[in-house]
C-alpha positions as CSV (number, residue, x, y, z in Angstrom):
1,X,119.5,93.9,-102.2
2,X,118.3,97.0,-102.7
3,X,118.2,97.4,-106.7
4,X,118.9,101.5,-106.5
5,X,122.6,100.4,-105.3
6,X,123.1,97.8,-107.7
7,X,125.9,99.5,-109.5
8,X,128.8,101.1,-107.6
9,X,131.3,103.0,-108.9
10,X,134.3,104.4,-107.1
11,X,137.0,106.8,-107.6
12,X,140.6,105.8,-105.7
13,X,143.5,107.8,-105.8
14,X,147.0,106.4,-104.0
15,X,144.3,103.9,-102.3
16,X,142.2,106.2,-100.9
17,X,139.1,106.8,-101.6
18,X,137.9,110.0,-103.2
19,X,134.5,109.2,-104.5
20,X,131.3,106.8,-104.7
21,X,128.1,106.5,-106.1
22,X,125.4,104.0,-106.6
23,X,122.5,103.8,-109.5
24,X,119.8,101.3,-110.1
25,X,120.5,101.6,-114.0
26,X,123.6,100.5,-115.9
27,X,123.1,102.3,-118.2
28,X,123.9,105.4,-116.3
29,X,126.1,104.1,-114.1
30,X,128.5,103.2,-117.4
31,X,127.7,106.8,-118.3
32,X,129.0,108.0,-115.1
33,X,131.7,106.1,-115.3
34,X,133.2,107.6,-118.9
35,X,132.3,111.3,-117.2
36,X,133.8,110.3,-113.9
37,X,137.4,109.3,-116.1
38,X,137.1,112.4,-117.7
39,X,136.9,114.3,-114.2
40,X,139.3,112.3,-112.0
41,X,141.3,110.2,-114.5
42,X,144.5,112.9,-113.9
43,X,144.5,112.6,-110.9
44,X,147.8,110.8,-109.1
45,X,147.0,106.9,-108.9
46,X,143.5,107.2,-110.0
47,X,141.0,104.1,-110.5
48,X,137.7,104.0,-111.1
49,X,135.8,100.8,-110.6
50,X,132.4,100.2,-111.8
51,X,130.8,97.1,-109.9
52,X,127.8,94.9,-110.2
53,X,127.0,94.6,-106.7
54,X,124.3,92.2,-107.1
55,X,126.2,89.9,-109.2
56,X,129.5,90.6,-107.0
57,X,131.6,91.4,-110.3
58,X,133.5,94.5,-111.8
59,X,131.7,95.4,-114.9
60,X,135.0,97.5,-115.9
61,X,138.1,99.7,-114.6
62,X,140.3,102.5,-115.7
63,X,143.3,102.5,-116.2
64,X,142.2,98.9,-117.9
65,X,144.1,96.0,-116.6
66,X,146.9,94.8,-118.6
């Protein structure tokens, strides 16, 4: 795997997809994450996923599960 595309975040809305990136750094992807909330979070049906590709798990979501 290709380490710059470890961590994948996406931005859903209604199921659709509105918008993706990829970063070698967790760091910055978690930072990406909180800004991309802040940016897309209103939007109707929103979710953002951050995911640990090479581990295959989601790091974290918004809205949180539960």
């Amino acid at each position: 795997m290709d380490e710059a595309h470890r961590f994948h975040l996406t931005v859903t809305a209604s199921g659709r997809l509105v918008m993706q990136g990829w970063w070698e750094s967790e760091t910055t992807a978690r930072r990406k994450f909180t800004s991309w909330v802040g940016e897309y979070g209103s939007m109707p049906g929103a979710r953002i996923t951050l995911t640990d590709e090479q581990q295959g798990s989601v790091l974290t979501t918004w809205p949180g599960e539960g």
